[in-house]
C-alpha positions in Angstrom: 102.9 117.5 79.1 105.1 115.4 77.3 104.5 111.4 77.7 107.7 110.4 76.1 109.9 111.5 78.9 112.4 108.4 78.0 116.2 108.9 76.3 116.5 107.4 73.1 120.3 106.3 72.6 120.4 109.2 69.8 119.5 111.7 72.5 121.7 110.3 74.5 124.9 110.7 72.2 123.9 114.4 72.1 124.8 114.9 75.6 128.0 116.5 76.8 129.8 113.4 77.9 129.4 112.1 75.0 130.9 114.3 72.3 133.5 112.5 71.7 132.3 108.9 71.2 131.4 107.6 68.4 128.9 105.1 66.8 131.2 101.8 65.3 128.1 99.5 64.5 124.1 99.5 64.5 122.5 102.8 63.9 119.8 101.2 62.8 118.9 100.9 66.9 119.6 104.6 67.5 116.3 104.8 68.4 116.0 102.0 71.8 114.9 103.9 74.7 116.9 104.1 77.6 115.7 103.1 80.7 119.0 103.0 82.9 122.8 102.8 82.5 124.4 99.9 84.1 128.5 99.3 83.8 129.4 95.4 83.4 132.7 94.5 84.0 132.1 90.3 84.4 131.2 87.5 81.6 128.3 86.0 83.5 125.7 89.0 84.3 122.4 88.0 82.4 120.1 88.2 85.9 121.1 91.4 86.7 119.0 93.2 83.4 115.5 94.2 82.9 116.2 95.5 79.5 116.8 98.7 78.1 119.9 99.6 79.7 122.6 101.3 78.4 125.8 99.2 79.3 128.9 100.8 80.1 132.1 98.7 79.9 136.3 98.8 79.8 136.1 95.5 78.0 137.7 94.1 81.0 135.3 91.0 81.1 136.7 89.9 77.0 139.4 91.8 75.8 139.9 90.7 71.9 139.0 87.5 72.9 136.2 86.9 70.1 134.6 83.5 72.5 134.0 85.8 75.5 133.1 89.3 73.1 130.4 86.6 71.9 129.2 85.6 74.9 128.7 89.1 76.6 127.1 90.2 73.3 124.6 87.2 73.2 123.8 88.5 77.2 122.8 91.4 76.3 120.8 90.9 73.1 118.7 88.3 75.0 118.4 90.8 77.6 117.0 93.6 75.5 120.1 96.4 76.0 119.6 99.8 74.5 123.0 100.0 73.5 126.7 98.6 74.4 129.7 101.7 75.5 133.4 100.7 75.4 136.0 102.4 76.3 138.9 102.4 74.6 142.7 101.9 76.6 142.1 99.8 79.9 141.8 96.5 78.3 140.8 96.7 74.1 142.6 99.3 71.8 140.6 98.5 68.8 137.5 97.4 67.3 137.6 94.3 66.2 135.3 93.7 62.9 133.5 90.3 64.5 132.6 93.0 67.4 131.2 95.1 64.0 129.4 92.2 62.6 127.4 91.0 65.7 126.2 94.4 66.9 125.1 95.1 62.8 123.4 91.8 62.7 121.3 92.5 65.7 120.7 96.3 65.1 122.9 96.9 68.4 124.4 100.7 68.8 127.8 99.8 69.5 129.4 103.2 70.7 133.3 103.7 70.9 135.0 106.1 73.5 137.9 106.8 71.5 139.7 107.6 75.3 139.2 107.5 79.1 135.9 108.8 80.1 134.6 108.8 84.0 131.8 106.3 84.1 130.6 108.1 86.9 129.7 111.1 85.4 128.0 109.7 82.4 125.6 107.2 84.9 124.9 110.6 87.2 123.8 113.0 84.3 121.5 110.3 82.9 120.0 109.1 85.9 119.1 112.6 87.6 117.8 113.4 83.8 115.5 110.2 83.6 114.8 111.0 87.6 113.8 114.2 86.8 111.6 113.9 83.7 110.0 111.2 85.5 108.9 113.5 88.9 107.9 116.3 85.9 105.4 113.4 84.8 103.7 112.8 88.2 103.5 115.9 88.9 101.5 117.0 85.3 99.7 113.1 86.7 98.8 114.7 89.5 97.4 118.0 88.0 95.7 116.0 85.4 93.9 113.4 87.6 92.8 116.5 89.8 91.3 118.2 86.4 89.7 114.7 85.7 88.0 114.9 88.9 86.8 118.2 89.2 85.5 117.9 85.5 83.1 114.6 86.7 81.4 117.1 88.8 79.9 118.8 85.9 77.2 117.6 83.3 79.4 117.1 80.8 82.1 115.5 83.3 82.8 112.4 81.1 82.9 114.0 77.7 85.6 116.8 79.2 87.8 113.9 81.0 87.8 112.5 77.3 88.9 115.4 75.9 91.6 116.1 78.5 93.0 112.5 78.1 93.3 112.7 74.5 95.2 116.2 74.7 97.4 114.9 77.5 98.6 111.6 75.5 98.3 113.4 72.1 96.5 109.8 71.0 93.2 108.4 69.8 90.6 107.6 72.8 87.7 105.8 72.5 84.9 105.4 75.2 82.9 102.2 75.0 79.9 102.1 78.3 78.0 98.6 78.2 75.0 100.5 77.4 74.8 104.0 75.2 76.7 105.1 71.9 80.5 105.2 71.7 82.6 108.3 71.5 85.6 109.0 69.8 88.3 111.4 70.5 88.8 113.1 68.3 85.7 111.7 65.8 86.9 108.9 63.3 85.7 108.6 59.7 82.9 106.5 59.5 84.6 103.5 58.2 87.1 103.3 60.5 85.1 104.3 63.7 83.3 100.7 62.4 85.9 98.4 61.8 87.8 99.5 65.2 84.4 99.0 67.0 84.1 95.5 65.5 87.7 95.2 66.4 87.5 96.1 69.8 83.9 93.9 70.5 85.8 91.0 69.6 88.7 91.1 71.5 86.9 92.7 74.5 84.5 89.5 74.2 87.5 87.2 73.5 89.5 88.5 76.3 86.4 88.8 79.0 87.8 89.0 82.8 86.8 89.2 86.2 89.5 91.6 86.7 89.6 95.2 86.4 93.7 95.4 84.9 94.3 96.8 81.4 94.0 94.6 78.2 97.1 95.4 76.2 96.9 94.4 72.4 99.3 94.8 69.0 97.2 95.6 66.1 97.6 97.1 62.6 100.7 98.3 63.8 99.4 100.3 67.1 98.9 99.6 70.4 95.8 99.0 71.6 95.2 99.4 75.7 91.7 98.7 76.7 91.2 99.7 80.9 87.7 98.6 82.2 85.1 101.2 84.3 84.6 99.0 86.6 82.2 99.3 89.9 80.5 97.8 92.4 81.7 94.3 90.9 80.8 95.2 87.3 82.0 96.7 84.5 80.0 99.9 83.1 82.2 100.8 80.1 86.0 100.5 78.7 88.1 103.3 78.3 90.5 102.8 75.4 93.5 104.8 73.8 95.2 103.4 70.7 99.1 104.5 70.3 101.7 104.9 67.8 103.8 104.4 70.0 105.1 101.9 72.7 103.4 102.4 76.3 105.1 103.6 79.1 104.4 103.8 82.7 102.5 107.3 81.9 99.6 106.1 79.9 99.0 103.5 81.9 98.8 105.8 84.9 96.5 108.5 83.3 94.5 106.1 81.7 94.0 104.4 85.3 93.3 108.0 86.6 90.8 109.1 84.0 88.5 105.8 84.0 88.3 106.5 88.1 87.2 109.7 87.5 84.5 108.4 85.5 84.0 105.3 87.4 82.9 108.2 90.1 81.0 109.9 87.7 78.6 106.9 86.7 78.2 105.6 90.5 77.3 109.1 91.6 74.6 109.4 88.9 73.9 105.7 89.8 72.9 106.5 93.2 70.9 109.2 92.4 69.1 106.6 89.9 68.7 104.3 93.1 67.5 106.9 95.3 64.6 107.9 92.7 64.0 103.9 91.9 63.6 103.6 96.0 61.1 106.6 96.1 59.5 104.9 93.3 59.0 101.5 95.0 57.7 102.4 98.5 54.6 100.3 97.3 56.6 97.0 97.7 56.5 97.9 101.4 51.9 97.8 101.3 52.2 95.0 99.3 54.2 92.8 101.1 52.0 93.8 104.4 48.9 93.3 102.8 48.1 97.2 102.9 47.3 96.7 99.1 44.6 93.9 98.0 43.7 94.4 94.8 45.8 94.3 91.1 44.6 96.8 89.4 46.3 99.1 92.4 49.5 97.3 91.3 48.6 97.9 87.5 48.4 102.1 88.2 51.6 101.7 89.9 53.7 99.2 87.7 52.6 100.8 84.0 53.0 98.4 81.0 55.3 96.4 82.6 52.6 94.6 85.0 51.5 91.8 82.6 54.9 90.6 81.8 56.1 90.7 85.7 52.8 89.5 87.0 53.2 85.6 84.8 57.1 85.3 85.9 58.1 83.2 89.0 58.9 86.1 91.8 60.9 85.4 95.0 60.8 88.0 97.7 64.6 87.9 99.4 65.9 89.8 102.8 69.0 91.2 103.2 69.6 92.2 106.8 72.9 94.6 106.9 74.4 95.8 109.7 77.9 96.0 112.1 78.8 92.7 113.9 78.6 94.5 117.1 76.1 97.2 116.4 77.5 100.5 117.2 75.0 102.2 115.5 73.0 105.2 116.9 69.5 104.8 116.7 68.9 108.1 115.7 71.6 107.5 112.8 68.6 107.1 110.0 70.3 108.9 107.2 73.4 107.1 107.6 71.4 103.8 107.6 69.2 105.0 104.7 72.8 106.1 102.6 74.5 102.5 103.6 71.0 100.6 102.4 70.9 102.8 99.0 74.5 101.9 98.3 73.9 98.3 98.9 70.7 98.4 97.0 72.6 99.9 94.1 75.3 97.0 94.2 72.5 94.3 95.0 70.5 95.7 91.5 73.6 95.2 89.2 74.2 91.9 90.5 70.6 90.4 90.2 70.1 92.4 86.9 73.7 90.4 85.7 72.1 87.0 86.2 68.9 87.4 84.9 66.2 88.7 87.5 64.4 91.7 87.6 64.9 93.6 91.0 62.0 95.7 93.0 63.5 97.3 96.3 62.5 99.0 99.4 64.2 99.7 102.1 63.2 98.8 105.9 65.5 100.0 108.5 68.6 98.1 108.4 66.9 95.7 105.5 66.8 95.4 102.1 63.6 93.7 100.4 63.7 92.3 97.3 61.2 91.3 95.1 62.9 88.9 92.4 61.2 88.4 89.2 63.2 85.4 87.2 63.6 86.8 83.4 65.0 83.5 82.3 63.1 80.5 84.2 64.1 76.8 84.7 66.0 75.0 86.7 68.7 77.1 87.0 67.3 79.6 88.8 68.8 78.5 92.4 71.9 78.2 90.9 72.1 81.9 89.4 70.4 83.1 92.8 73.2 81.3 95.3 76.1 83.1 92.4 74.3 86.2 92.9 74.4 85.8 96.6 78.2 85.1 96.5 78.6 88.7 94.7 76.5 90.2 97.1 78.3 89.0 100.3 81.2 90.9 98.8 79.5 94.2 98.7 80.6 94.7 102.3 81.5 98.0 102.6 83.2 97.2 106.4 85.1 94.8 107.4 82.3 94.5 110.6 79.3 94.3 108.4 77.5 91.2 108.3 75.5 90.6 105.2 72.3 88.2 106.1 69.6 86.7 103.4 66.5 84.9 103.6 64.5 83.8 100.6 61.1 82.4 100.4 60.1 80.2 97.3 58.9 81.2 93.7 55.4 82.1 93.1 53.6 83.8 90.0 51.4 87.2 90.7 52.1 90.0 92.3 49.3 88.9 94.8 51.7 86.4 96.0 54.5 88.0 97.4 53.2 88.4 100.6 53.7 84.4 101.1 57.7 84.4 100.1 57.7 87.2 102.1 56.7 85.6 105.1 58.2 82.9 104.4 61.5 85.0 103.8 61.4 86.3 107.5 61.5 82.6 108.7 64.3 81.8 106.9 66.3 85.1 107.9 65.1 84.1 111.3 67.2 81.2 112.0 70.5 82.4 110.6 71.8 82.9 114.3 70.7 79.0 115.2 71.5 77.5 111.9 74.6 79.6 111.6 74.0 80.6 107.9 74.4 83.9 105.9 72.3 82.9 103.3 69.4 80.8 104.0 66.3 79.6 101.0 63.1 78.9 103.0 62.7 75.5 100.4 66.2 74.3 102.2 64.9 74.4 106.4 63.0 70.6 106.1 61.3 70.0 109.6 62.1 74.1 109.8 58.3 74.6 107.9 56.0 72.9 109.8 57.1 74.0 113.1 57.1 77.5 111.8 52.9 76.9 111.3 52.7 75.1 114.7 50.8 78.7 115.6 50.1 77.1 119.8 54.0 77.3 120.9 52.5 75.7 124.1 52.2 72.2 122.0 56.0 72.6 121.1 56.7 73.2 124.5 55.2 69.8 125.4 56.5 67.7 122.5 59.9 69.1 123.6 59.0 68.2 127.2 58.3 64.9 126.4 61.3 64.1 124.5 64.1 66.3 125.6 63.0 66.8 129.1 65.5 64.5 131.0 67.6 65.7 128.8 67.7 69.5 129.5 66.9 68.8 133.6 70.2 67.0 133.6 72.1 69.2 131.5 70.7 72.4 133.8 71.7 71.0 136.9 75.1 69.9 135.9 75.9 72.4 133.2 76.9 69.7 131.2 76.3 69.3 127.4 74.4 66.3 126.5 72.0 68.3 124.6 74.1 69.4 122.1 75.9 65.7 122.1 73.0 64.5 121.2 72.0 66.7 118.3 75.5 66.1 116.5 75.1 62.4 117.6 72.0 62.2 115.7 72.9 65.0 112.9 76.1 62.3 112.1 73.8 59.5 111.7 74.7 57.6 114.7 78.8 58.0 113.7 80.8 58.0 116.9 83.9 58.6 115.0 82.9 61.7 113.0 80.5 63.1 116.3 84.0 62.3 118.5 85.7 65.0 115.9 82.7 67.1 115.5 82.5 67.5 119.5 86.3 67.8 119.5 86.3 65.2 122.4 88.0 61.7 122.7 85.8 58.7 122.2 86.0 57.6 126.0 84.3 61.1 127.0 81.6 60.6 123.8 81.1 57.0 125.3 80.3 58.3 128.9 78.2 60.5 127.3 76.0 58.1 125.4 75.9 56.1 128.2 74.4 59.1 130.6 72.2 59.9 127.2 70.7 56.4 127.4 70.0 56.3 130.8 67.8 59.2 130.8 65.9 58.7 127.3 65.7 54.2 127.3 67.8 51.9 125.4 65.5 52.4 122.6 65.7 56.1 121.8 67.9 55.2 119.0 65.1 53.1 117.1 63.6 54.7 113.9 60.3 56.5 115.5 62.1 57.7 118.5 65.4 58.9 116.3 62.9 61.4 114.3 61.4 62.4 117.3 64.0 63.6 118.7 65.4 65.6 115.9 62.0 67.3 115.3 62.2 68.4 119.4 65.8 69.5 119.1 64.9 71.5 116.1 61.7 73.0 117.4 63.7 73.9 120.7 66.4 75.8 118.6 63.7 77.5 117.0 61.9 78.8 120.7 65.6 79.6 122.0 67.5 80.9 118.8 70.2 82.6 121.4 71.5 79.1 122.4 74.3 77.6 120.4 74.3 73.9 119.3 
């Protein structure tokens, strides 16, 4: 297959319609690709090139006057024209030499048709040449990227698409991954397989992006185009072809097609890494349930890696996953376990990115995490609530919902089992507090009503408080319950509770009014205030269903 499917203007003077013209000015040009042909019969036309056009033209819009000749010239310089076509007869005779002169100056082809021509037939055989060799081009793209994929299917999958590539652009590829040895294609001498890898790690590290699009450099006269393997959020490897040439449309296409292809390749092998690493870590599962009591189980099970785990800070983190309306079969295991291994392999990148050492196990529609913080400090919240942005986008349906408790940091192994529990609590009020995310250390009041084990002395603290309250509010389905918690919530505000109820101030008076009535003028002073917002949280917590 041959990438350079475009006309150079030399090619295109050996074509049939053109065997009589001739070339009056800048050969040095005659090698300009031709992208299109475009006639211009006006003096003002500049927005109506892209560049690389061959221009077709009577000489209707300048005649031999040198001012306008100038100005049409200057268009198309500044526009990037492959080469300027006049016909002699219409409207100009004769060449003048100023015409000579500018095209020379600026390397130009200026080609003379000596007599009439049909403009139409010239702009038809190009196009449905250009048209054509660029439908021969998908269609080896399409061949090729099929090649590419049936090729990741084998062992050597990524060393074959390699191979393919390079024969397919008849140019130097390079494969960089994030972690392994570099390959060349075909090998390099050693001194220059160096310098390009220094080369390449500097302008890779220079030019680092979020995106996944194609870093396009000039350098030592070749063009360097660098596409990231990107997935799952992250970027494994770069694939990277360096040209003699200018790029078209075609290496960016099979260079696009080939680094999917292995994309594929590495999450495939990826996943069967994960499923292995899941089998391995069933054990997080005992240990978080107390099934295992003593370390030196853990030590059997960890290897050499126990001491250095065991003294770092470990946080144990849910992440519930599952459709917004669950649809889900119940007897739809596999599909559940498949979904949770994905997500486990996206969550693992993501917390290895920023630092922490992941364990996972899988329960049902849950992952569970045990976090071990490599780095330590105070920024460990902040790299855990970035990691949790990245995760939320690992959605793989627009219905999933993607919910995370966290308990708080503790050294050991042993424990675990308290962020864990305290994990559940914390995933546990997402549907009161309204949260996706939720760290245990963030709930306030939230803890010790979690440890009030006798829900009967909740029940009367709420009573105490509240009752009037929720009497009123049952019998007249009204909503002075929940005016009272963003009351309060607003520190006292009736402005900002007016907009946060989405009610005028006249109906938050009445309100307020009915509110003090039932609870006593002073339910506003300091001991009653906190009262009240410890029974409104500790009802939320015994009816999570309700909203407020």
């Amino acid at each position: 297959m041959n990438p350079n499917y475009q006309l150079t203007v030399k090619e295109v003077l050996e074509r049939h319609h053109f065997k009589h013209a001739y070339i009056a000015a800048g050969e040095k040009g005659l090698n300009r690709p031709v992208r299109w042909v475009h006639i211009i019969e006006v003096i003002d036309f500049e927005e109506l090139l892209q560049g690389e056009e061959m221009i077709l033209t009577t000489g209707a819009a300048f005649k031999k006057d040198i001012g306008l000749f100038q100005l049409y010239m200057n268009q198309l310089i500044k526009r990037n024209v492959s080469c300027l076509c006049i016909e002699m007869g219409h409207y100009v005779n004769s060449v003048l030499e100023e015409w000579i002169t500018l095209a020379e100056e600026h390397e130009l082809p200026l080609i003379i048709f000596p007599q009439s021509v049909r403009f139409i037939d010239i702009t038809q055989d190009i196009h449905s040449y250009l048209i054509n060799q660029h439908h021969q081009v998908l269609r080896g793209l399409e061949k090729v990227s099929r090649e590419f994929h049936r090729m990741t299917l084998t062992s050597q999958g990524v060393s074959q698409v390699l191979q393919l590539l390079h024969s397919s652009i008849k140019s130097q590829v390079i494969y960089l991954p994030s972690d392994g040895s570099p390959t060349f294609v075909p090998q390099m001498e050693r001194s220059e397989a160096k310098e390009w890898l220094e080369t390449l790690k500097n302008l890779l590290e220079k030019e680092a992006r979020d995106s996944f699009s194609p870093l396009l450099k000039e350098w030592n006269e070749r063009t360097l185009i660098a596409q990231p393997v990107g997935a799952l959020g992250k970027t494994w490897a770069h694939l990277v072809i360096l040209l003699d040439r200018k790029p078209q449309e075609f290496e960016y296409l099979i260079l696009d097609s080939a680094s999917l292809s292995i994309a594929q390749d590495i999450l495939r092998k990826r996943y069967m890494e994960e499923r292995k690493l899941y089998s391995q870590t069933l054990w997080v599962d005992d240990l978080l349930h107390l099934r295992i009591r003593e370390e030196e189980q853990i030590k059997v099970l960890i290897g050499t890696d126990f001491g250095i785990l065991n003294e770092l800070n470990c946080y144990v983190c849910l992440i519930d996953f599952g459709l917004e309306q669950d649809t889900r079969k119940i007897s739809e295991t596999s599909g559940i376990e498949t979904d949770g291994i994905h997500l486990s392999l996206g969550v693992r990148s993501i917390f290895e990115q920023y630092a922490f050492h992941p364990l996972i196990t899988l329960q049902n529609n849950r992952l569970v995490v045990m976090i071990f913080d490599r780095v330590g400090g105070k920024s460990a919240k902040l790299r855990l609530r970035h990691a949790f942005q990245l995760i939320q986008e690992l959605k793989s349906d627009e219905d999933m919902r993607l919910t995370i408790g966290i308990g708080q940091a503790y050294k050991g192994f042993m424990q675990a089992y308290v962020s864990y529990q305290e994990a559940i609590q914390a995933i546990s009020l997402s549907p009161t507090l309204h949260q996706d995310v939720l760290f245990f250390d963030e709930l306030g009041v939230f803890q010790l009503l979690f440890n009030i084990t006798d829900k009967q002395i909740m029940h009367v603290f709420i009573d105490r408080y509240l009752g009037p309250i929720l009497d009123y509010d049952k019998k007249r389905g009204s909503q002075l319950l929940r005016t009272l918690k963003v009351y309060l919530d607003c520190d006292g505000s009736k402005q900002i509770a007016a907009q946060q109820l989405f009610v005028v101030r006249q109906s938050l008076y009445y309100r307020l009014e009915k509110i003090e009535e039932l609870l006593g003028q002073d339910y506003m002073s300091p001991e009653n205030r906190l009262a009240l917002q410890v029974a409104i949280r500790a009802y939320q917590l015994l009816h999570p269903e309700l909203s407020m």
